[in-house]
N, C-alpha and C positions, 0 to 999 in steps of 0.2 A: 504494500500500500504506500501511497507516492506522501512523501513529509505535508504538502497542502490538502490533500485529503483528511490526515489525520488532524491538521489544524484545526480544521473547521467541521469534525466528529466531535472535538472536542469543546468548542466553540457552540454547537449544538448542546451539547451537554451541556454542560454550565448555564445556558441562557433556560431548557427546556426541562432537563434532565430524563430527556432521553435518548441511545443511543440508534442512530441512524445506521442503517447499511446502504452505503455507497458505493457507487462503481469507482473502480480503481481508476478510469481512465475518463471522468465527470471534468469537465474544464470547469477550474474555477478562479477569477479573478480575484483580485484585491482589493473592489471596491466590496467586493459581496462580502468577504471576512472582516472589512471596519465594520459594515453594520449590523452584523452575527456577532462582533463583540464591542458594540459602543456602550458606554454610560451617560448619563446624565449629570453633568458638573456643575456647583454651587460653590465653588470657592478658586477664583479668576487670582490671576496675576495681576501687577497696576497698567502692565502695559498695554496701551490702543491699541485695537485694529482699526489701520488703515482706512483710510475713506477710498484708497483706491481696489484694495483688496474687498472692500464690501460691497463693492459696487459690481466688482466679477461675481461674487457668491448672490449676491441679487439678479444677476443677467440668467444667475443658473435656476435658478428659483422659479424665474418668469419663463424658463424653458418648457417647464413640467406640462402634464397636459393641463386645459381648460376647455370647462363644458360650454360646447359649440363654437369655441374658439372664443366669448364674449369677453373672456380676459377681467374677470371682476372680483382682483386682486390687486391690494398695495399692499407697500413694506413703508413703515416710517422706521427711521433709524435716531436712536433718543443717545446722542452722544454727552448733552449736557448733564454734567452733575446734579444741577440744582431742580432738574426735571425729573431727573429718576429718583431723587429723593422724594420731588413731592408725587410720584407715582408709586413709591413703597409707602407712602404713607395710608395709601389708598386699602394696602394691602398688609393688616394687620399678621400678625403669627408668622412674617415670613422677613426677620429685619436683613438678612444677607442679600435680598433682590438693594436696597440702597448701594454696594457695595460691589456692583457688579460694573465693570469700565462700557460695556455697551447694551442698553437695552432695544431689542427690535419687534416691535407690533406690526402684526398680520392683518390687516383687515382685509374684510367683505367689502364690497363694492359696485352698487347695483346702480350708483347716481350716472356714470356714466350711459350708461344705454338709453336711462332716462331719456339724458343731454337729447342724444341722437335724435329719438324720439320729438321731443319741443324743438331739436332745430328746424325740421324739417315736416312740422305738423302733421305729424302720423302717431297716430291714439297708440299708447304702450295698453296691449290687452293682455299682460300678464301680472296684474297686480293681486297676487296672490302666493299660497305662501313659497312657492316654488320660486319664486323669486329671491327670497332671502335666501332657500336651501341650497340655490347654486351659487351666489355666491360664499356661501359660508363654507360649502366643497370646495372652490375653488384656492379661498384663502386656505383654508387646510392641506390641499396637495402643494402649496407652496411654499406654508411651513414645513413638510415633510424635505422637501426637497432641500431649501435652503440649509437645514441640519442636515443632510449627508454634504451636501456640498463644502458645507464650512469644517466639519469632521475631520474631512477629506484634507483640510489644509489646516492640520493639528488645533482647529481651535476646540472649545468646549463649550455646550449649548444644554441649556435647560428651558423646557417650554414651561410657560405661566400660563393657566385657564385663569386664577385664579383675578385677572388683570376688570376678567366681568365682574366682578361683583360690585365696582360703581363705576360701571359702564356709562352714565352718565357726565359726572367729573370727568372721566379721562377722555370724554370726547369731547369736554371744551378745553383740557389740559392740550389735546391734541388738534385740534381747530375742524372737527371731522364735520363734513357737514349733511345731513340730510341723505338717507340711503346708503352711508358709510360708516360701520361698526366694526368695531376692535373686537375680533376674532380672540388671540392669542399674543398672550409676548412671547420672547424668548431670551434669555441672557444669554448673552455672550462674550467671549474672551478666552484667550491662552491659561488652559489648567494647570493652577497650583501641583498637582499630581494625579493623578491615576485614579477614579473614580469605580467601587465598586459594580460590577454587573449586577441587574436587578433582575429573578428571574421570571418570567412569564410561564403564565400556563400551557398546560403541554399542548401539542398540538392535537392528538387525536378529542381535545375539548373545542377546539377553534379553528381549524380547518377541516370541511366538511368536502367531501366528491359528491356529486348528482343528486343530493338532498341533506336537510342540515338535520342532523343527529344527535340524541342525549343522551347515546346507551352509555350507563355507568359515570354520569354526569356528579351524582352527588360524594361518587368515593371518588373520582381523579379530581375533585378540587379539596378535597380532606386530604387526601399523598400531598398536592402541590403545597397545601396551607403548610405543611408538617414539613415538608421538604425545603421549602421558603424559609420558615421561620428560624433553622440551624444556617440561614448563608446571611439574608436580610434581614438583619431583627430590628425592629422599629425602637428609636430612641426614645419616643416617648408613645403615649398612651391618647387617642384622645378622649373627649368626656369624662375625665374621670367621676367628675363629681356628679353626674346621670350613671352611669357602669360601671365605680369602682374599677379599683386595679386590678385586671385578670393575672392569672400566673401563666396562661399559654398564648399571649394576645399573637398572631398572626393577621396574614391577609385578610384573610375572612372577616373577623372580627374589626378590622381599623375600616373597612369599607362600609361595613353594616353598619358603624357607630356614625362613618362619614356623612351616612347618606338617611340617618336616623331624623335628622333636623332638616330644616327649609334651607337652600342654597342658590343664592342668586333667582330667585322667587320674583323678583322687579323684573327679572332682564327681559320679560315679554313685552311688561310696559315698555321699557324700554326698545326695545325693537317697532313698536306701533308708534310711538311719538316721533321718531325719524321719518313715516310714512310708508311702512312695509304695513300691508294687509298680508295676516296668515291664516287667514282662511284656506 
């Protein structure tokens, strides 16, 4: 078995934990084993990236596909200090996002089409909610991308969903106007070190052939909980003061507690006050 093979068995393993059978003679590149073994970085070096170098990993970003070609994706790039501090402040529980040398928000983007639309007096007959859902796919395949892309060039990337939860401020933070919504952040920057891999659940739970499948759904996510919790153990706990301190807390447990409470509950409103009907 050829030494890249075995890289990226093991590469599977670790991310899945479980082992593959490969052909010996499977080509496989270099970009496919960075993101079979990337992490998610929270602790940046002081040094910038580039405004010319961010401008390439943007050009990559805008490469990915977009539905019907409509293209109804930006990136703002939050270089100033005193903007991503008052953008951490938005975002309670998370003080290391102030401390990150570049912050980059994903938005949706539907006002362009609009435009087209009113330039040229022809009725937009898609005001509905399929309007927002592609752009908000859209921004999403180009946060995907711009994280392999920026990887690719040693930096280190963490996405923030958490940026929605006043959705509101940050789009006058960010001068967003009308039909334009902050998607996602993502911090960025050259890692301090090496970032733990986080493992996901195995595949035979999340990739399905010719129809989707739950045989043995509730013991492979009790293996994975159990098998997570000796690689990933969570530093802290949430709720405690609703669920007490568990003594086995795992995945399982920090997502149910996650998703126990109301979260970003407004951001419908939010998305209707812009002028998106989701009907």
């Amino acid at each position: 078995m050829s030494s890249k093979i075995t890289k990226i068995k093991d590469a599977i393993r670790k991310r899945f934990g479980d082992d593959f059978q490969l052909e010996d003679n499977l080509e496989i590149n270099e970009t496919l084993f960075r993101i079979l073994t990337r992490s998610s970085c929270r602790d940046f070096k002081h040094e910038q990236v580039s405004n010319a170098l961010l401008n390439i990993i943007c050009a990559a970003a805008f490469s990915s596909p977009s539905k019907s070609d409509l293209q109804q994706r930006d990136i703002i790039i939050v270089n100033s200090k005193d903007k991503i501090a008052n953008i951490a402040r938005l975002i309670p529980g998370q003080p290391w996002i102030k401390n990150v040398p570049t912050l980059v928000v994903f938005c949706g983007n539907n006002r362009r089409q609009r435009l087209l639309h009113e330039w040229t007096n022809v009725p937009f007959e898609n005001d509905h909610l399929d309007s927002f859902f592609n752009a908000a796919t859209d921004a999403a395949i180009a946060l995907s991308t711009f994280v392999v892309a920026a990887e690719a060039q040693g930096l280190g990337c963490c996405p923030i969903s958490a940026i929605r939860n006043e959705a509101t401020e940050l789009a006058k933070l960010l001068s967003l106007p009308n039909h334009v919504f902050p998607f996602a952040g993502l911090a960025l920057g050259y890692p301090q070190e090496s970032s733990k891999i986080s493992k996901r659940l195995p595949l035979q739970v999340t990739c399905h052939y010719d129809q989707y499948t739950e045989n043995d759904i509730k013991q492979d996510i009790e293996d994975y909980d159990s098998l997570r919790s000796n690689v990933n153990e969570y530093s802290s706990q949430r709720l405690v003061e609703k669920f007490g301190t568990s003594q086995n807390y795992g995945w399982c447990e920090d997502k149910i507690r996650q998703y126990s409470e109301p979260e970003r509950s407004n951001f419908g409103q939010y998305i209707r006050s812009i002028g998106f009907c989701l009907d």
